[in-house]
C-alpha positions in Angstrom: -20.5 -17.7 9.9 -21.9 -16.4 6.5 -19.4 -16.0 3.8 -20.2 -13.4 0.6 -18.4 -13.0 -2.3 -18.6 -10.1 -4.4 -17.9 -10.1 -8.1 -17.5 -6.8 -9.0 -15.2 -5.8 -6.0 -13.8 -9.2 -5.6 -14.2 -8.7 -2.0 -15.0 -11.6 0.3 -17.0 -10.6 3.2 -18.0 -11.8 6.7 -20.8 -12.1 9.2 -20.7 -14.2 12.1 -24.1 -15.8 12.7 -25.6 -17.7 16.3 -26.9 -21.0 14.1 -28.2 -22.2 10.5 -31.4 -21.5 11.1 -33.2 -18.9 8.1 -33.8 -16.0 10.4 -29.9 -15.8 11.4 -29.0 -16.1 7.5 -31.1 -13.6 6.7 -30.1 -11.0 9.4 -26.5 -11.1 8.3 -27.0 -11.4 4.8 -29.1 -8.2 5.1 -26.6 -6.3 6.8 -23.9 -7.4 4.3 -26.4 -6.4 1.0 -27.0 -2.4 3.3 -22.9 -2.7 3.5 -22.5 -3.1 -0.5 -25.5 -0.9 -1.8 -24.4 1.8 0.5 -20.8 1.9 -1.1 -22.4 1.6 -4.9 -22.4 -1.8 -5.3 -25.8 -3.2 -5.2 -26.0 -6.8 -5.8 -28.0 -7.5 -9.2 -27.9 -11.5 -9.3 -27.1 -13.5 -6.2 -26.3 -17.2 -6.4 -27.1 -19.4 -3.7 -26.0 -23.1 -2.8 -28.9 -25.8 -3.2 -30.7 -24.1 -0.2 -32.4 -21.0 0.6 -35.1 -19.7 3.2 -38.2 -18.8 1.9 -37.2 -15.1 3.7 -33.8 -15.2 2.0 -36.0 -15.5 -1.6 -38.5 -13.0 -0.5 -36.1 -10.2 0.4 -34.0 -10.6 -3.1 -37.5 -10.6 -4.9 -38.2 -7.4 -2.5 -34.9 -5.4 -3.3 -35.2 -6.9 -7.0 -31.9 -9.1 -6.9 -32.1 -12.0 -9.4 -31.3 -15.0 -7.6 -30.2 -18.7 -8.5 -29.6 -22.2 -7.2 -26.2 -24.4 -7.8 -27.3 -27.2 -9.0 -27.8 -30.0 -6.5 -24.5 -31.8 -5.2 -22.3 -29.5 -7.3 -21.4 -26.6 -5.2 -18.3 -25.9 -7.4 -20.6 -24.6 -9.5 -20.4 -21.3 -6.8 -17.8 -19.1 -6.9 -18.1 -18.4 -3.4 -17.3 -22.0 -2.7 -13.4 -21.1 -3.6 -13.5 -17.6 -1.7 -14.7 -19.8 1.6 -11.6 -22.0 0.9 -9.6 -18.9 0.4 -11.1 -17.2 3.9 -10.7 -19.9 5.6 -6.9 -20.8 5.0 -6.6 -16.8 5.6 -8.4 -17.2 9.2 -6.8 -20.5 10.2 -3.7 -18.7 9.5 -4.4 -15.8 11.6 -5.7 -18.2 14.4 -2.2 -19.7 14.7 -0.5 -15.9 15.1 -2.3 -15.9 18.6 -1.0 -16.8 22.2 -1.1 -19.7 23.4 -3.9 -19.0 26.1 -5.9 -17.1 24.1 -9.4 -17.6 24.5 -10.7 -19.4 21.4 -13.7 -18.6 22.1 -13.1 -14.7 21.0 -13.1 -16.2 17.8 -16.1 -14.2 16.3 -14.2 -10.8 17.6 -11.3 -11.8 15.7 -13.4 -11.7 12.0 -13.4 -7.8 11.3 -9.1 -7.6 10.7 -9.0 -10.6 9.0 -11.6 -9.2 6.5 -9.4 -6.2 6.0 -6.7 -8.2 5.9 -7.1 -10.2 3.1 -9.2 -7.8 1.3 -6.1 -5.6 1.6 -4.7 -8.1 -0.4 -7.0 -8.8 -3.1 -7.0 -6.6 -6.5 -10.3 -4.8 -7.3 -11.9 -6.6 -10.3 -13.4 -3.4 -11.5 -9.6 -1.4 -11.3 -7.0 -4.1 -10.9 -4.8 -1.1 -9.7 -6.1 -0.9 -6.4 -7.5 -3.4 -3.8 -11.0 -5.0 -2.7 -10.5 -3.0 0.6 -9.6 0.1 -1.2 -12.5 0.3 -3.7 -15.2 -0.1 -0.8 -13.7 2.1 2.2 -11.1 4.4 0.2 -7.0 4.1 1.3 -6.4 1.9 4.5 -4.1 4.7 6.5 -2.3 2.5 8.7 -0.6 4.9 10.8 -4.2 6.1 11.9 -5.5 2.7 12.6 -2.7 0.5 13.5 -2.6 -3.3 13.9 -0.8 -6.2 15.1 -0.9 -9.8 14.8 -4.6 -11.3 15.9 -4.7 -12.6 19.3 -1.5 -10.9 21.0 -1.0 -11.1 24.4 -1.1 -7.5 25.7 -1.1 -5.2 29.2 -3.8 -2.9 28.4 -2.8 1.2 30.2 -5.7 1.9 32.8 -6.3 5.3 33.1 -6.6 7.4 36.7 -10.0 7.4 36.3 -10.5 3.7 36.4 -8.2 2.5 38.2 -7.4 3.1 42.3 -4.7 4.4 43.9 -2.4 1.5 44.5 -3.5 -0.3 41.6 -1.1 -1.5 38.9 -0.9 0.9 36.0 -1.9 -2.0 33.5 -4.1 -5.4 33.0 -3.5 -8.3 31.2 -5.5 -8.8 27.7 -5.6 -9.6 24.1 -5.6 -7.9 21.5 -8.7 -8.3 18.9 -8.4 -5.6 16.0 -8.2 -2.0 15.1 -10.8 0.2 16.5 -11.7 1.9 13.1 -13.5 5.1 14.6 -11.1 6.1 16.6 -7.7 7.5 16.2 -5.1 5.1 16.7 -6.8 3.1 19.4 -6.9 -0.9 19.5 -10.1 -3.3 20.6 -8.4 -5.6 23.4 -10.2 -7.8 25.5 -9.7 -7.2 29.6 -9.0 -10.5 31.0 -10.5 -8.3 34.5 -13.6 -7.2 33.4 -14.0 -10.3 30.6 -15.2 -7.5 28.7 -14.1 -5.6 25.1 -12.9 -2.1 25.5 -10.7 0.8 23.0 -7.5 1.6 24.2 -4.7 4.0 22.7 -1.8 2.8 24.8 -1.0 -1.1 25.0 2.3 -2.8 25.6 2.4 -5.7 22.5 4.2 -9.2 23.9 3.9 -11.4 20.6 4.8 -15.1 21.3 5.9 -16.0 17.6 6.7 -12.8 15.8 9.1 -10.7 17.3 8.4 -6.4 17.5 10.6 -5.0 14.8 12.2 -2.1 16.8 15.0 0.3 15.2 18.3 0.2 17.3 20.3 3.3 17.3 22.7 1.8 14.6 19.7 1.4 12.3 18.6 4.5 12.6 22.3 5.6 12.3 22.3 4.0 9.3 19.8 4.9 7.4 20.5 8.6 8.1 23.8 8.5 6.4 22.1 6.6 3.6 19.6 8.9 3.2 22.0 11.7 3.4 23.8 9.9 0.6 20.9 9.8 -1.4 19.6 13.5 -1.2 23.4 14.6 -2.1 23.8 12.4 -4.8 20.1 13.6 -6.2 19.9 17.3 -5.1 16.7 18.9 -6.0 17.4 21.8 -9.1 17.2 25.1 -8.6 18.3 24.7 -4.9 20.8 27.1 -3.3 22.9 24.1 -1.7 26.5 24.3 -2.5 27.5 21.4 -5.1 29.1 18.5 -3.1 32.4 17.1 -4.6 33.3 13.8 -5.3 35.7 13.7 -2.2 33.0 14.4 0.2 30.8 11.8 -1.0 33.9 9.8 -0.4 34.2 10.2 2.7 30.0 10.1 3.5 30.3 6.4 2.3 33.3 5.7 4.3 30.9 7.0 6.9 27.9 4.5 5.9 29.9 1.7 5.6 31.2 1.9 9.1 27.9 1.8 10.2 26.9 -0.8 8.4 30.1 -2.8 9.1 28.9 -2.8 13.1 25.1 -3.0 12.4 23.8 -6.9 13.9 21.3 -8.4 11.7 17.4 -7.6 11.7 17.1 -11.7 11.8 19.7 -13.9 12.9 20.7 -16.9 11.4 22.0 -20.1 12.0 23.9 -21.1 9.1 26.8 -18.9 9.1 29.1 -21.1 6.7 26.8 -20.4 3.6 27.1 -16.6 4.3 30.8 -16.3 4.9 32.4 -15.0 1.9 29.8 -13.8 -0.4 28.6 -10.7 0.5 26.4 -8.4 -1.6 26.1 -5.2 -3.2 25.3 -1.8 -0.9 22.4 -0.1 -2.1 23.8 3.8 -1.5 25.7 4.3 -4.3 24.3 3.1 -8.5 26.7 0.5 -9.4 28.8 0.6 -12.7 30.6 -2.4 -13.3 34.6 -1.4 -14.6 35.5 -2.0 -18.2 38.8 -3.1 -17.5 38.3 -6.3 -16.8 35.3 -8.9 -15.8 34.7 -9.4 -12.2 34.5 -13.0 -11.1 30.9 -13.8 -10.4 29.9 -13.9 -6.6 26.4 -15.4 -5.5 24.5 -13.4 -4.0 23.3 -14.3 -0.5 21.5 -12.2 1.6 23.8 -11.2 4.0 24.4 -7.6 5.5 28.2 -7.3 4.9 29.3 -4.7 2.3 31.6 -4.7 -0.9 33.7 -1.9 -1.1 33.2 0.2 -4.3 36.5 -0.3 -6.6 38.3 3.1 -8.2 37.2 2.5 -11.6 33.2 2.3 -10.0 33.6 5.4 -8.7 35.3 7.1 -11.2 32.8 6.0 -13.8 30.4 7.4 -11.4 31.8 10.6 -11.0 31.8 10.8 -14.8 28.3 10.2 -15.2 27.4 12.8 -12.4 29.1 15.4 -14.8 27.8 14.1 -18.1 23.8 13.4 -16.6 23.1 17.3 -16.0 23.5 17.8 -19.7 20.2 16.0 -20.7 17.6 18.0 -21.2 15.0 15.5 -22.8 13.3 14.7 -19.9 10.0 15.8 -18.1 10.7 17.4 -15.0 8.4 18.3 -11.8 7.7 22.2 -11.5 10.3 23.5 -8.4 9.9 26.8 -7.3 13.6 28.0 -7.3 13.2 30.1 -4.1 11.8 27.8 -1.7 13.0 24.2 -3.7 9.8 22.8 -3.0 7.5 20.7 -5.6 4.7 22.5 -7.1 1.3 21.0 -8.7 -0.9 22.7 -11.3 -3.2 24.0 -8.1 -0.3 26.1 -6.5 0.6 27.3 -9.5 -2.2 29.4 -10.3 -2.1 31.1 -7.1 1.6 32.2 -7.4 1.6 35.1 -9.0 4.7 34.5 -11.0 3.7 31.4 -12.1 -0.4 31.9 -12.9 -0.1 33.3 -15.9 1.4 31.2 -18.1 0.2 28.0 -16.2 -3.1 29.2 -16.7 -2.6 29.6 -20.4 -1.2 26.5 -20.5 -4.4 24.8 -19.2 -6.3 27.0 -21.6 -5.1 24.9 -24.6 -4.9 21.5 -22.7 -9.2 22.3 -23.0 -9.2 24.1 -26.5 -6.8 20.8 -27.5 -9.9 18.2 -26.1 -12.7 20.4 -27.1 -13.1 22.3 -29.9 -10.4 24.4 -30.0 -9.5 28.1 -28.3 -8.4 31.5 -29.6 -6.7 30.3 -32.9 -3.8 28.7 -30.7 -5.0 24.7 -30.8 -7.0 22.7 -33.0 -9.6 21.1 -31.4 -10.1 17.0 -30.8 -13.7 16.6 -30.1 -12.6 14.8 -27.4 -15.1 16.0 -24.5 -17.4 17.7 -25.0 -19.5 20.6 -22.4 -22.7 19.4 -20.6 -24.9 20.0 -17.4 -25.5 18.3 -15.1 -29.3 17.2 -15.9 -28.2 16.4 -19.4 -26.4 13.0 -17.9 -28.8 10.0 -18.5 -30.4 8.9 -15.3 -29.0 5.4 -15.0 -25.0 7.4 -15.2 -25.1 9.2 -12.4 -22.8 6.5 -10.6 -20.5 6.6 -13.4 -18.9 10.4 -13.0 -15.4 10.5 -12.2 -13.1 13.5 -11.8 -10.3 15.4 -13.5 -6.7 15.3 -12.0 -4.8 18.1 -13.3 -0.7 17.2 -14.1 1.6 20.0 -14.6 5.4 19.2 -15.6 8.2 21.2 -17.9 9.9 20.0 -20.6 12.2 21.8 -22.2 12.6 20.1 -25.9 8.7 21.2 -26.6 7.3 23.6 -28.4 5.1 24.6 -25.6 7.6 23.4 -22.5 5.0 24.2 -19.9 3.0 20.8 -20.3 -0.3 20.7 -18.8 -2.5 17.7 -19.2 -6.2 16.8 -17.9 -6.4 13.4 -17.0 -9.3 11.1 -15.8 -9.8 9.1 -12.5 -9.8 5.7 -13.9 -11.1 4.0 -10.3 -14.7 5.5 -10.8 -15.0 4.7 -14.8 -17.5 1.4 -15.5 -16.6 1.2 -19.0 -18.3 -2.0 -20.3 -16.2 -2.0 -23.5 -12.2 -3.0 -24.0 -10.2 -0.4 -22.5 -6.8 -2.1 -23.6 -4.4 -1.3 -26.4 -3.3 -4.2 -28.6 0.7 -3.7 -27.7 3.9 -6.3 -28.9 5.0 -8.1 -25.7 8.7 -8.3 -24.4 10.1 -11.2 -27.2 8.7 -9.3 -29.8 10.6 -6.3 -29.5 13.5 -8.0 -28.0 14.0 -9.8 -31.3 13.0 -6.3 -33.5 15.9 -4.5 -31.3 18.2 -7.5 -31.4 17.9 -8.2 -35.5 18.3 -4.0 -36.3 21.6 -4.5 -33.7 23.0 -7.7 -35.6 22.6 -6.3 -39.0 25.4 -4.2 -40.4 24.7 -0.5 -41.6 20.6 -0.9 -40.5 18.9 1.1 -39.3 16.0 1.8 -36.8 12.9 3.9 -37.1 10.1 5.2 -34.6 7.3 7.0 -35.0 4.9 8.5 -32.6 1.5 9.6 -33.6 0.3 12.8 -32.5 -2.8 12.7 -29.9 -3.3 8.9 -30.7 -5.6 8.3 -27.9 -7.5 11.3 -28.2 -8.8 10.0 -31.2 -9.7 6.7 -30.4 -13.9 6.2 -30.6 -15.5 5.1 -28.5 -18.8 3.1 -28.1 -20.7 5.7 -25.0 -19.6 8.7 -23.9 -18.1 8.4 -20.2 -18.3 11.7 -17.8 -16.4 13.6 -15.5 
């Protein structure tokens, strides 16, 4: 199996391979350098252990990739050696998911989820925000492409067509991975035919993990929770009729019951620890009472519930009336006659809402360029190109606009409309952090103003701050 590790995407990579020998290495690795260049991320050096095929040197001299040897008997020295240590406790893993009578020689079949897998897992080195996975193929959807654990035992639906008359309905099998072209279809191996095939209907019979299925008190459950939590944070402008504190009273009572008779998700055996310390519900925000301290209780997870106390809710009820008074916040744009969110692009088609949204945007540009109509000073932040005026070795480089539209009512201008940049296609070369105190720092600033009688405490805010930051190359979008 040939193992590549990719710096910039700090994705590790597999191909199985038949033996050793040079023409093997060099059929997977060419596969694996088409699989990178394809999705923008054409290898430029490649570093090798103490041994390479004359055709592994001639096809990086071919595609012009700079190549070098670890020195001899240090193989530390390559940072793939640590993403083969890492794949392989990841696979070994995986390997000891499967049924016991899995075929181990299926082995090879088993490589393409545990790439995903454990790229799902590893954060882009290019955008730490999102994964290795997600910076080659986009967003992993799983409900389009389910899996399950690697090597499950599972009965495998045949249809009409292949199957006769008085045949059983299913086969026995094992499951291999997701079939990624199709729609939420699996690649399972008939134990029948010894062959792979795609399926969309398999029955799952794990031998060490057991299904997670919802009983009808679960879903009771989290119906009345969620009922809870849509009363308790109604959506403004809405037409419902306000819900009282006694009705959210009695809701809880409702949720509690549930939960009260719900069995646990995993049983346990040591039921001593647990009895006695149960924890807090998380339906309602919890406010502890002034009145007096509450004994400390460790926290054990446990699935019993604490009752809320009168002086809880009572301090909840007063911050449900004292909360709507607030105005300083920014708030999502709600159409008031249908309740639903609205973004910048359905705004400009409603016609009560395009034409001051529109003028909104119009000074979110004159604010970055260089001004519009009088109304905003211009930034010189971006400036107006074409497209053949981008230099030839940038075209790789242009990212795209998002446009965010919210309303806050304390501004000047309280329809806010901002033009931000799609930081997962930028390749900035320079430092694209800002120097900031960490947590002590301001802890102890907040902590000293606090402790010192009559002081006081004073923030500013600078006006378009990192508008006006330089910068070393021009990015586009």
């Amino acid at each position: 199996m040939l193992v590549l590790y990719d710096y910039d995407s700090n994705a590790i990579l597999t191909e199985p391979i038949k033996n050793r020998s040079g023409g093997e290495i060099l059929k997977a690795y060419t596969k694996l350098h088409t699989y990178l260049t394809t999705r923008g991320f054409k290898p430029n050096t490649h570093w090798l252990d103490n041994e390479a095929s004359p055709a592994l040197k001639t096809f990086n001299r071919t595609h012009h990739v700079d190549f070098q040897l670890a020195p001899p008997h240090m193989h530390r020295r390559n940072a793939a050696e640590r993403a083969i240590r890492t794949w392989k406790n990841h696979f070994v893993a995986g390997l000891c998911s499967t049924g016991e009578k899995f075929p181990l020689h299926l082995w090879d079949r088993l490589l393409e989820q545990a790439t995903i897998t454990l790229n799902l897992l590893r954060p882009s080195r290019r955008n730490p925000n999102v994964s290795a996975y997600q910076i080659l193929e986009g967003s992993f959807h799983f409900n389009r492409t389910p899996m399950a654990p690697p090597g499950t035992q599972v009965v495998i639906h045949e249809k009409p067509q292949q199957r006769k008359t008085w045949d059983p309905h299913g086969i026995d099998g094992w499951y291999l991975g997701p079939a990624l072209d199709h729609y939420r279809c699996y690649r399972v191996f008939a134990v029948k035919t010894k062959a792979e095939r795609i399926t969309d209907t398999a029955e799952f019979f794990p031998k060490h993990t057991p299904v997670p299925y919802p009983t009808p008190t679960d879903v009771a459950v989290q119906a009345t929770e969620t009922l809870i939590r849509v009363l308790q944070n109604p959506i403004p402008s809405t037409k419902f009729a306000h819900i009282g504190h006694d009705q959210l009273t009695a809701i809880q009572t409702i949720a509690d019951i549930f939960q009260r008779h719900a069995s646990p998700r995993v049983p346990t055996k040591d039921t001593n620890q647990r009895k006695g310390s149960p924890t807090r519900p998380n339906t309602l925000p919890r406010v502890l009472p002034t009145t007096a301290p509450r004994k400390t209780i460790h926290r054990y997870p446990t699935r019993h519930i604490i009752s809320q106390t009168q002086d809880e809710m009572n301090l909840i009820h007063q911050c449900e009336e004292i909360l709507p008074t607030i105005h300083h916040w920014a708030n999502a744009i709600i159409d008031p006659d249908t309740g639903a969110s609205m973004e910048y692009r359905h705004l400009v088609k409603s016609p009560r809402h395009q034409k001051a949204w529109i003028r909104s945007f119009s000074n979110e540009i004159g604010r970055l360029a260089q001004g519009i109509g009088g109304r905003e000073k211009g930034t010189n932040t971006i400036f107006f190109k074409a497209y053949d005026q981008i230099p030839a070795d940038r075209p790789k480089d242009v990212t795209y606009g998002r446009i965010c539209a919210n309303y806050q009512l304390q501004k000047t201008e309280p329809n806010r409309t901002r033009l931000t940049v799609g930081g997962n296609l930028i390749d900035f070369p320079g430092d694209v952090s800002t120097p900031t105190a960490d947590t002590t720092t301001v802890k102890l600033v907040i902590n000293s103003t606090i402790s010192t009688p009559n002081a006081k405490y004073l923030i500013g805010d600078i006006k378009n701050f990192y508008l006006g930051t330089p910068m070393a190359r021009y990015e586009y979008m």
